[in-house]
C-alpha positions as CSV (number, residue, x, y, z in Angstrom):
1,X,-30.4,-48.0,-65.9
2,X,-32.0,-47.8,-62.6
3,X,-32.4,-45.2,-59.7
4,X,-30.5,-45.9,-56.0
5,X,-31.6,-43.3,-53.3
6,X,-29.5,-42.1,-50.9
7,X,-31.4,-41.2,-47.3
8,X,-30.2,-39.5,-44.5
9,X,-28.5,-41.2,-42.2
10,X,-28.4,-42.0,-38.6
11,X,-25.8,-39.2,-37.3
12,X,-26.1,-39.8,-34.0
13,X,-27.9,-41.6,-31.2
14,X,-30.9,-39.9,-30.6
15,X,-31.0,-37.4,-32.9
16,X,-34.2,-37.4,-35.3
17,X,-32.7,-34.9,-37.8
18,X,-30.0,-32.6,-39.1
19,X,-28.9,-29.5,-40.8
20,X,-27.4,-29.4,-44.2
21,X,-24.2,-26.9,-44.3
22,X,-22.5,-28.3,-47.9
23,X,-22.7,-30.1,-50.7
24,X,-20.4,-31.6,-52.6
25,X,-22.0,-32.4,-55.9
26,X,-25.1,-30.7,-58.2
27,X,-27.6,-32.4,-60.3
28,X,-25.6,-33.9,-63.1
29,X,-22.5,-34.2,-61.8
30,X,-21.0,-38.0,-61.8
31,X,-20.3,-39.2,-58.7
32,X,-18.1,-42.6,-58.0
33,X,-18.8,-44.9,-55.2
34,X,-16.8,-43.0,-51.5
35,X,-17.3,-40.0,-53.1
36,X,-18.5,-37.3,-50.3
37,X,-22.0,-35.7,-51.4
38,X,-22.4,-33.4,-48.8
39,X,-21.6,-32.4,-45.3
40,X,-24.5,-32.4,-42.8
41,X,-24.0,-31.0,-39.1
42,X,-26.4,-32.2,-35.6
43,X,-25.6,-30.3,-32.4
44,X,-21.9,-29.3,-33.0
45,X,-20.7,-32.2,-35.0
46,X,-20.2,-31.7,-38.7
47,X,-19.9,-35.1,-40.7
48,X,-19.9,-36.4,-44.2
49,X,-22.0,-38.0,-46.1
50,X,-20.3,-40.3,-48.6
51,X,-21.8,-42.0,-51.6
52,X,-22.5,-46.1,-51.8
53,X,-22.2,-46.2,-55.4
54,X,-21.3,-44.5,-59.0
55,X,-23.5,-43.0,-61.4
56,X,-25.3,-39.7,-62.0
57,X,-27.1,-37.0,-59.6
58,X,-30.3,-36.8,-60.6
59,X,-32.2,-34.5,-57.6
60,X,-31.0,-33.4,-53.9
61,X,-33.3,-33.2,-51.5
62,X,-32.5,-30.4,-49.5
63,X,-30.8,-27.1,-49.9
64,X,-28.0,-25.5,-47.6
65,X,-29.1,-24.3,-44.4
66,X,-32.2,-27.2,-44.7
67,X,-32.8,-29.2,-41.2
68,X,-33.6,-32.7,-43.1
69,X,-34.6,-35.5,-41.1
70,X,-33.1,-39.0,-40.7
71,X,-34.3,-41.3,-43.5
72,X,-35.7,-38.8,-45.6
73,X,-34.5,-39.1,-49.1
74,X,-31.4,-36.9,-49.4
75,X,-29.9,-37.7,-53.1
76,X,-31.0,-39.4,-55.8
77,X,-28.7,-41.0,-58.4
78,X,-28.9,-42.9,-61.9
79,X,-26.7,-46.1,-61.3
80,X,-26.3,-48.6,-64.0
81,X,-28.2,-52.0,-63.4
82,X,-31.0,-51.8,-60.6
83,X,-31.4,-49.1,-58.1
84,X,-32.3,-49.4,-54.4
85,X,-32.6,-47.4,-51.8
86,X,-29.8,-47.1,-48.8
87,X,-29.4,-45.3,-45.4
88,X,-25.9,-43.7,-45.9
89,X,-22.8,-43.8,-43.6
90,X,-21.9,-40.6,-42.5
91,X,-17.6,-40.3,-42.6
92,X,-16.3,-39.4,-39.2
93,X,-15.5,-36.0,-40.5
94,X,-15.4,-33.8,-37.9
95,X,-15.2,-30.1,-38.9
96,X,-16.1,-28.2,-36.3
97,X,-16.4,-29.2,-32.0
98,X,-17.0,-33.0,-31.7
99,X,-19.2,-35.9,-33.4
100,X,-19.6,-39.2,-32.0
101,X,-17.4,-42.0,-33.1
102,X,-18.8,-43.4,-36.5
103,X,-20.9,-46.5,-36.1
104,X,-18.7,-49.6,-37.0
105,X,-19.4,-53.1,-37.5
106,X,-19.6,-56.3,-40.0
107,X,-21.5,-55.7,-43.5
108,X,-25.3,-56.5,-42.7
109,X,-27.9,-57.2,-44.7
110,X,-31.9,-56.4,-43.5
111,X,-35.1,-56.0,-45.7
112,X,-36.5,-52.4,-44.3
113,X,-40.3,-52.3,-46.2
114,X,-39.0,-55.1,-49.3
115,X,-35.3,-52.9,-49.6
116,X,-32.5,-54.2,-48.3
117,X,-29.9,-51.7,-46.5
118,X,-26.2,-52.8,-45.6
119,X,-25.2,-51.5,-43.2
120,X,-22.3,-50.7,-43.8
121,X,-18.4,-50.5,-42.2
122,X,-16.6,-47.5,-42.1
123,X,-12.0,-48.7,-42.2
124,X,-10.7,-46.7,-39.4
125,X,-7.6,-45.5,-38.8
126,X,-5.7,-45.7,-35.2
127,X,-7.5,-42.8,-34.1
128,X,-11.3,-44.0,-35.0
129,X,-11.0,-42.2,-38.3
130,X,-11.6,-43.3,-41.9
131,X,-8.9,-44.6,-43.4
132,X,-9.1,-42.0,-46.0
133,X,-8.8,-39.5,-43.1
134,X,-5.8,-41.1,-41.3
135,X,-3.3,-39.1,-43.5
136,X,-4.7,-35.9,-42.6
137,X,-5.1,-36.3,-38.7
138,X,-2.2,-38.6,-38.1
139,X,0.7,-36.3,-38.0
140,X,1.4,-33.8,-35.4
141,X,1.3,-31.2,-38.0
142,X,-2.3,-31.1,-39.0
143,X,-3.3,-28.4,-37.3
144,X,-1.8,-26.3,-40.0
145,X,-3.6,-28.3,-43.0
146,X,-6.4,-26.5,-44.4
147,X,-10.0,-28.4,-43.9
148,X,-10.8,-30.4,-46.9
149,X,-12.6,-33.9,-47.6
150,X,-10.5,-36.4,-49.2
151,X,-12.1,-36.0,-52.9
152,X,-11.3,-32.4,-52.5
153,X,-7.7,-33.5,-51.7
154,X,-7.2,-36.5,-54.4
155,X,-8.3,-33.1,-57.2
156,X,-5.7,-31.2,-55.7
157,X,-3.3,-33.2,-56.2
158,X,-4.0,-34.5,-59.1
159,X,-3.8,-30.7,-60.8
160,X,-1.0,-30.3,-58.4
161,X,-2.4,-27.4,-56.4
162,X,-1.2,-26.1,-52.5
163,X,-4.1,-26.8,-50.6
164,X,-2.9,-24.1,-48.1
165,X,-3.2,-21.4,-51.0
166,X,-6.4,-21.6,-51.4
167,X,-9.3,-20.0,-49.4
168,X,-11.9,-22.2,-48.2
169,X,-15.7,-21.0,-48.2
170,X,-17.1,-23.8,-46.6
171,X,-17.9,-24.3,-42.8
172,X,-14.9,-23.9,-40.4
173,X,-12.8,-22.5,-43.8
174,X,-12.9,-25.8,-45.1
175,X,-12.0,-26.2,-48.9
176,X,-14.9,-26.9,-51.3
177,X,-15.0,-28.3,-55.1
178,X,-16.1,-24.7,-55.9
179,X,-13.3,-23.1,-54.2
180,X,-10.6,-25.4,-56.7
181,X,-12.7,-24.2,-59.3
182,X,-12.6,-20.2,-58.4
183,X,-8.9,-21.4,-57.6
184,X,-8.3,-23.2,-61.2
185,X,-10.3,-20.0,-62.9
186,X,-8.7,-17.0,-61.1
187,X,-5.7,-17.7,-58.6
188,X,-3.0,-18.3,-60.9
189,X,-3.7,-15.1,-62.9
190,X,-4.7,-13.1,-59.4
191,X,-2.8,-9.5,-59.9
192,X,-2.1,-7.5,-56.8
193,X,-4.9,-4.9,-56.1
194,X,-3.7,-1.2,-57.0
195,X,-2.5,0.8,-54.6
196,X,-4.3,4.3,-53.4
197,X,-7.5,5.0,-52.5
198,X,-10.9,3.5,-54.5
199,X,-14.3,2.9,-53.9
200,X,-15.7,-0.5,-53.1
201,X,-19.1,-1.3,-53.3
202,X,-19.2,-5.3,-53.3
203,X,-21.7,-6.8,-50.9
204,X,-21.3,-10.3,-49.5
205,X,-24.2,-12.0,-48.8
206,X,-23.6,-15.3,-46.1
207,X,-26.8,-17.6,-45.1
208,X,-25.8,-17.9,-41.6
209,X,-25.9,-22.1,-41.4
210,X,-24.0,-24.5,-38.4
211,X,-22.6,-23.9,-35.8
212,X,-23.0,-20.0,-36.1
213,X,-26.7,-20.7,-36.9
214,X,-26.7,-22.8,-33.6
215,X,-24.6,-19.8,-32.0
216,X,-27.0,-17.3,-32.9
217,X,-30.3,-19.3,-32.1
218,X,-28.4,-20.1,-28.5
219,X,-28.1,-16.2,-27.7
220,X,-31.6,-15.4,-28.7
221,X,-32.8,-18.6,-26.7
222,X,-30.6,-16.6,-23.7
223,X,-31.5,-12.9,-24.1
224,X,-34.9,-13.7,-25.1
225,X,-36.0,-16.1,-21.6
226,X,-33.7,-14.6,-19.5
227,X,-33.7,-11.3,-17.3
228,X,-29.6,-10.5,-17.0
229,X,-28.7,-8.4,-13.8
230,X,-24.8,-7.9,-14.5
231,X,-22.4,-7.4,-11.3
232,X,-19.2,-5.6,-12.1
233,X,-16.4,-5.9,-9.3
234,X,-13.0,-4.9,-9.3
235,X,-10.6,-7.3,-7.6
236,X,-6.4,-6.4,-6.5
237,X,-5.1,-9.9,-7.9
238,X,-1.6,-8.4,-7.5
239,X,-0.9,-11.4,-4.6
240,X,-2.5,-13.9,-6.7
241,X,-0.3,-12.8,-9.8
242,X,2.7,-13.5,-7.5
243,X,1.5,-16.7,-6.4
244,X,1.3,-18.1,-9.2
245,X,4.3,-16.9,-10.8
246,X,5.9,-18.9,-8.1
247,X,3.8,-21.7,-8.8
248,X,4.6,-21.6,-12.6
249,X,8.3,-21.3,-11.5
250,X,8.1,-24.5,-9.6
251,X,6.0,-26.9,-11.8
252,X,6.7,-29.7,-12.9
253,X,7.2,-30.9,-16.5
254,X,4.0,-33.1,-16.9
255,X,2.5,-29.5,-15.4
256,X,0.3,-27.3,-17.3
257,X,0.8,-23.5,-17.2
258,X,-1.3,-22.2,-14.1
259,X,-3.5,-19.1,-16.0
260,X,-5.6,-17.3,-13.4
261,X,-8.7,-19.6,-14.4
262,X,-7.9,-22.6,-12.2
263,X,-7.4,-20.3,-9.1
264,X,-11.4,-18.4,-10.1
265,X,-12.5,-22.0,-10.7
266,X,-11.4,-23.0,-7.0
267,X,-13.1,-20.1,-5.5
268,X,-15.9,-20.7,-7.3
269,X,-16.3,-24.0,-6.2
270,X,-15.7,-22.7,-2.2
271,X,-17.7,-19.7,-2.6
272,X,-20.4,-22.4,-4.3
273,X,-20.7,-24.8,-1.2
274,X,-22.2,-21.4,0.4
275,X,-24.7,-20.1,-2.3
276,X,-25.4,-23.1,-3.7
277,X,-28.6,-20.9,-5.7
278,X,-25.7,-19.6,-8.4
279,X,-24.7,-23.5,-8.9
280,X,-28.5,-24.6,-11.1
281,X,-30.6,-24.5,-13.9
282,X,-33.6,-23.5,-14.3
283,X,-36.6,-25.2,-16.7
284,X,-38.8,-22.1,-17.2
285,X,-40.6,-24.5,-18.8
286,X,-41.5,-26.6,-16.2
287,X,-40.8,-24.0,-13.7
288,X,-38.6,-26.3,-11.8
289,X,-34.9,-25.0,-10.3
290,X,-32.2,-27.7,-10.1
291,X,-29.4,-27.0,-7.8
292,X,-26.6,-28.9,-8.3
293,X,-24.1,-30.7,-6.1
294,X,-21.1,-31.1,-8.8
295,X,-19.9,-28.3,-10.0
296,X,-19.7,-28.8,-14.1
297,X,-17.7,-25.3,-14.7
298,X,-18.2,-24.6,-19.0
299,X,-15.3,-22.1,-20.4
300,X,-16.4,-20.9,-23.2
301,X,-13.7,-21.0,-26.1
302,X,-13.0,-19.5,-29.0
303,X,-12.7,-21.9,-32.2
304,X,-12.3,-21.7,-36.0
305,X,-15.6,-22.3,-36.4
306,X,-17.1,-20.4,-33.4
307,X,-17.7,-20.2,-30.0
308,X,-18.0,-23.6,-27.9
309,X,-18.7,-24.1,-24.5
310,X,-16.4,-27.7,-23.2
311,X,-17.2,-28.5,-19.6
312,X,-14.6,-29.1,-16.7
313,X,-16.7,-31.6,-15.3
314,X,-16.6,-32.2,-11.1
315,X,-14.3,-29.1,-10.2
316,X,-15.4,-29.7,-6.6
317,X,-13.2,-32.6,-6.6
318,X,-9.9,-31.6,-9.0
319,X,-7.2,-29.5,-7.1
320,X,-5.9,-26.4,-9.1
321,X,-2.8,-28.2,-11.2
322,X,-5.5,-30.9,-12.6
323,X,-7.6,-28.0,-13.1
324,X,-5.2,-26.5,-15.2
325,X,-4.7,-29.7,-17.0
326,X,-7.9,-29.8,-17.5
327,X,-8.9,-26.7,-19.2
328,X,-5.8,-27.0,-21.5
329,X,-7.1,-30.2,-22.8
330,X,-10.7,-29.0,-23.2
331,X,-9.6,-25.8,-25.1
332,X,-7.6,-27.8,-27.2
333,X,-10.0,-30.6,-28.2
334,X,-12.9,-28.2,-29.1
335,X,-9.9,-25.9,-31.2
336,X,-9.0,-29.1,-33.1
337,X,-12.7,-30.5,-33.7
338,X,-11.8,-33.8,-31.4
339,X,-13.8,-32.9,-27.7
340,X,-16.6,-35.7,-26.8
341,X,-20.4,-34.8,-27.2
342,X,-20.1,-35.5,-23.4
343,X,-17.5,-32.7,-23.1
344,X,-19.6,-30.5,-24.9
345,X,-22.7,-30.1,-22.5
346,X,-24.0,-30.5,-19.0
347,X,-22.4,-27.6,-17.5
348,X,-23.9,-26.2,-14.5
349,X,-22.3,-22.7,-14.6
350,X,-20.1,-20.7,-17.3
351,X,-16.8,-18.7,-17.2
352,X,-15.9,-16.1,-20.2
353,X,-12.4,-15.1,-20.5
354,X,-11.3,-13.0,-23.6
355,X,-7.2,-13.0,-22.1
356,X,-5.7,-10.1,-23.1
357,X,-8.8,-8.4,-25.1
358,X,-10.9,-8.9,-22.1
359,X,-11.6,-5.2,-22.0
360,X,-12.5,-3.0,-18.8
361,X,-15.7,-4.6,-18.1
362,X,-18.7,-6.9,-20.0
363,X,-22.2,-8.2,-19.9
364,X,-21.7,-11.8,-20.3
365,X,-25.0,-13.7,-21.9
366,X,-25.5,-16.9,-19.8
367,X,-25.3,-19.8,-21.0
368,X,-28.6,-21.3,-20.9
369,X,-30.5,-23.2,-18.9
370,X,-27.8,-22.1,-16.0
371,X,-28.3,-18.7,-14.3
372,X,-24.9,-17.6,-13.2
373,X,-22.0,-16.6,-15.7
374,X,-18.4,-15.2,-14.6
375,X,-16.7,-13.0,-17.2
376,X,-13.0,-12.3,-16.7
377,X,-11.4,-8.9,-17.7
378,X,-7.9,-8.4,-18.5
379,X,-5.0,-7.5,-16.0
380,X,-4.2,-3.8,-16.1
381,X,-1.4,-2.0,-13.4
382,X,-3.2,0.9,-11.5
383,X,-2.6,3.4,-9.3
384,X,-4.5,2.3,-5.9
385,X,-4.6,4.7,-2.9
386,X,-2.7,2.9,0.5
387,X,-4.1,5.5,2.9
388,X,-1.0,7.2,2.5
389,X,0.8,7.2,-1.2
390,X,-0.7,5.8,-4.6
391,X,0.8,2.5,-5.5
392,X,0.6,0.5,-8.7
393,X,-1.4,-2.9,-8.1
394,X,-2.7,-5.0,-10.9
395,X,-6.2,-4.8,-10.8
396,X,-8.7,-6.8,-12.7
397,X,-12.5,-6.5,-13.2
398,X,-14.8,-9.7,-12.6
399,X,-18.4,-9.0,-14.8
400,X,-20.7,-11.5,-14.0
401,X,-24.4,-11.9,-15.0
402,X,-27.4,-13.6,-13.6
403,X,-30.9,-14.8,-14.1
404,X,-32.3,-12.1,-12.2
405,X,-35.6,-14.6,-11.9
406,X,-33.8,-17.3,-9.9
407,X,-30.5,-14.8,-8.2
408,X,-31.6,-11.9,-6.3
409,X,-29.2,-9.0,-6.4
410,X,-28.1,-9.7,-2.5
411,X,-27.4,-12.9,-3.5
412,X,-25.2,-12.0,-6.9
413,X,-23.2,-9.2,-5.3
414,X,-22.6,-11.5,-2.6
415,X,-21.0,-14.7,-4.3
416,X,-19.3,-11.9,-6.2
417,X,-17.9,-10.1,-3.5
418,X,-16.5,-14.1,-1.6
419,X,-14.9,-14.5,-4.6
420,X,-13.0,-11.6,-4.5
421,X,-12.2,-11.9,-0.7
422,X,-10.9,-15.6,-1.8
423,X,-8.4,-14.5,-4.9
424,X,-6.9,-11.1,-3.5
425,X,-5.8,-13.6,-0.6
426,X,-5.1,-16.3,-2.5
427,X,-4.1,-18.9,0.9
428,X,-7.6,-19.3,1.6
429,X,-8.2,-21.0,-1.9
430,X,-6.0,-23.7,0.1
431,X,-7.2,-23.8,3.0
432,X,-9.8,-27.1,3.0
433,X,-13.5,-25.9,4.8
């Protein structure tokens, strides 16, 4: 018998280490050769890390919420015949916002300090995917399959169990061996809970690992460097509201549905070109303040797994339809776990936009290094004084925040108040400078 060792792999150029969120196997377990180990995240891309061989876990190198660097030893396990050591391939398993495509190529062979390490091919499906992923992306209806990794799925199956009735406790919901097991132990005898009142007393501890760990580290990064001054305006968008009704009455079928966030994305951009201060980022660092010609507008979007940020990239240069376009792509690549790393970052200044629940007004964290964030409020029909009578208008609020070290107050009510000159008479988005 001999021992292989399994190290952490390279999950992405440039990136010296990652965080473990999962694993898919304990110390004694036997594991067969594709057999996903564990799930490891980097930035916002969760992958997998399958096994090279078969044999027995012996030791894991890291527990869940552990930031492991590349090559460190990750798993060892008891293989029959000699052992070795190996750098593994992560699966293209992407669980949460985006991962880089896997690494692909011919079966290498190198001697790394008297080991050799293939390097080794990942079969990929018409999408980029694992083969043993294609059946779960390839169909238009996958949005509504639960998240699970394909060992997870060959069990179910095999014990003939609906993936979709079984609650996942893994990140973005997805389905662990330990779920089945709580599944195979307890679901098909679950009784409904009795009715009336009762006490509960059950506390749920959760070790807050990925993305949300990245989420909350991001906000204290933001709130913790950065002075907020928040501007609250309210803005008559009844004449926009029209406009685009006629718009959206008029497009096209290749159109996407004009919300109000292309038309507050073109007035950025104009309002922009004359306070250029609101369009940077700042190194506090370095002390340095980089203004920015393009204007790389982030929407932050809500997602399974949490809150990403994908980036319209060179709204000064897309007209509102392709803004539109734009934004419905985005949304839906970071909801479905297929957006670009490149789509991901380099944005130059954020909108918010809860829709419906975006309450009377907020104090929108920016997203850092920028200084300027606009938050949208909902649409609500008030009664606004003419001079003469009280008339319903629909009226929105626009709460915006800014680094109060790099935007004076002046400067923040002003953009502010040219944006609102700019959507409640809605022409002048159109009309070029």
């Amino acid at each position: 018998m001999g021992e292989f060792i399994i190290k952490m792999p390279d999950v992405g150029e440039g990136v010296a280490e990652a965080e473990l969120v999962e694993w898919h196997c304990k110390v004694g377990d036997p594991v067969r050769e594709d057999m996903i180990l564990a799930a490891v995240m980097t930035d916002k891309a969760t992958v997998e890390i399958p096994s090279p061989v078969s044999g027995t876990v012996l030791w894991l190198g890291a527990e869940i919420g552990d930031t492991v660097a590349v090559r460190a030893p990750l798993v060892r396990i008891e293989v029959a015949g000699e052992g070795g050591e190996i750098d593994a391939v992560a699966a293209a398993e992407t669980v949460t916002a985006t991962s880089s495509s896997p690494q692909r190529g011919e079966t290498a062979r190198r001697a790394d300090e008297g080991v050799f390490s293939p390097a080794l091919s990942q079969p990929s499906g018409p999408a980029g995917l694992p083969a043993g992923e294609k059946a779960n992306r390839a169909a238009p209806d996958t949005l509504a399959k639960p998240l699970a990794s394909p060992a997870v799925r060959l069990r179910a199956q095999d014990a003939g169990i609906d993936l979709r009735q079984v609650s996942g406790s893994g990140p973005a919901g997805r389905i662990t061996h330990d779920d089945l097991d709580q599944f195979l132990a307890h679901g098909a005898q679950a009784k409904l809970a009795p009715t009336g009142l009762a006490r509960k007393t059950a506390v749920e501890e959760i070790k807050v690992t990925g993305l949300r760990r990245r989420i909350s580290e991001k906000m204290v990064l933001a709130t913790s460097r950065i002075p907020h001054i928040t501007y609250v305006e309210e803005i008559d968008v009844t004449d926009l509201e029209d406009l685009r009704a006629t718009m959206n009455a008029g497009r096209k079928p290749d159109q996407a549905k004009l919300t109000i966030l292309p038309f507050l994305m073109r007035a950025m951009v104009k309002t922009i070109d004359e306070q250029p201060v609101v369009n940077a980022t700042f190194d506090d660092d370095a002390g340095t303040i980089s203004r920015h010609a393009a204007v790389h507008i982030g929407i932050a979007t809500q997602t399974p797994a949490g809150l990403t940020v994908p980036v319209v990239r060179h709204a000064e240069a897309r007209g509102i339809w392709d803004c539109a376009a734009e934004v419905v792509r985005l949304a839906e690549a970071a909801r479905t776990g297929s957006a670009l790393r490149e789509e991901l970052s380099g944005s130059t200044i954020t909108i918010t936009s809860l829709g419906a629940m975006g309450g009377i007004a907020t104090t929108p964290i920016i997203n850092h290094p920028e200084v300027a964030i606009v938050g949208v409020n909902k649409i609500m029909i008030r009664p606004v004084w003419d001079g003469s009578q009280f008339i319903p208008r629909k009226m929105m609020n626009l709460s915006s925040s800014f680094d109060h070290r790099v935007v004076d107050g002046w400067d923040a009510a002003t953009f502010v108040q040219r944006i609102k000159a700019l959507l409640e008479t809605p022409a002048l988005i159109f009309i070029e400078s």
